[in-house]
Structures are given as C-alpha cells and as structure tokens.
C-alpha positions as CSV (number, residue, x, y, z in Angstrom):
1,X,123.7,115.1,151.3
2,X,126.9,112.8,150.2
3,X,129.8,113.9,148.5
4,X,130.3,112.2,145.0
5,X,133.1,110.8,144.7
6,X,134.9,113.4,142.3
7,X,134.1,115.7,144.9
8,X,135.9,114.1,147.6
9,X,138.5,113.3,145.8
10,X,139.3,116.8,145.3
11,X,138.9,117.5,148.9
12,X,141.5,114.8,149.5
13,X,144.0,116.4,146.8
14,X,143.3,120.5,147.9
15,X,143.7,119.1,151.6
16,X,147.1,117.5,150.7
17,X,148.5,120.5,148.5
18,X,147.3,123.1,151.6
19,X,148.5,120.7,153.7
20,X,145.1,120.7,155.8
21,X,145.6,117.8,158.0
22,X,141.6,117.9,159.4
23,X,140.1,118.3,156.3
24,X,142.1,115.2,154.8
25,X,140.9,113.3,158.1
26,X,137.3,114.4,157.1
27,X,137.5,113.9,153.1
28,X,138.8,110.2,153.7
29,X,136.8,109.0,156.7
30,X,133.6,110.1,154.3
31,X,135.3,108.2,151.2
32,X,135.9,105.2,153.2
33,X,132.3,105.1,154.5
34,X,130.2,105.8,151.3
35,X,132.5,102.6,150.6
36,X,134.9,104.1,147.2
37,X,138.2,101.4,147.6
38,X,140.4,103.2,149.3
39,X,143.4,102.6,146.8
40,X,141.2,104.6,144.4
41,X,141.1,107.1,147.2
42,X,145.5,107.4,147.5
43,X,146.1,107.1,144.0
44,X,143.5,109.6,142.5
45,X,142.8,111.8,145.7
C-alpha cells in the first residue's frame, strides 16, 4: 500500500529532525515515484 502524501512528507521532516539519512533516502525515492513535484517534497517535507 502507498504512502499519501502527508504521510511521506512527515517521514521526510521526522527523518531530517533525527537526522535519519536511510529513511530520508527511502521517504523521497517513494515521493518521487508516486510522482508528488519534488519542490513540494523540499519545501513541505
């Protein structure tokens, strides 16, 4: 099952504060392919 994007995008902000470089990887590679802009991504993640 996907990820909405809310979800991810608190996957990309909790991986940045914990400074959780594999789960950050993860979070975006799975933004980028269920195709979210990836500005969206940096500037709300």
């Amino acid at each position: 099952m996907t990820a909405s994007k809310e979800q991810l995008l608190k996957r990309l902000s909790d991986g940045v504060l914990e400074m959780e470089e594999e789960e950050v990887i993860e979070a975006c590679e799975e933004y980028v392919a269920a195709k979210y802009k990836a500005f969206d991504g940096i500037m709300d993640g």
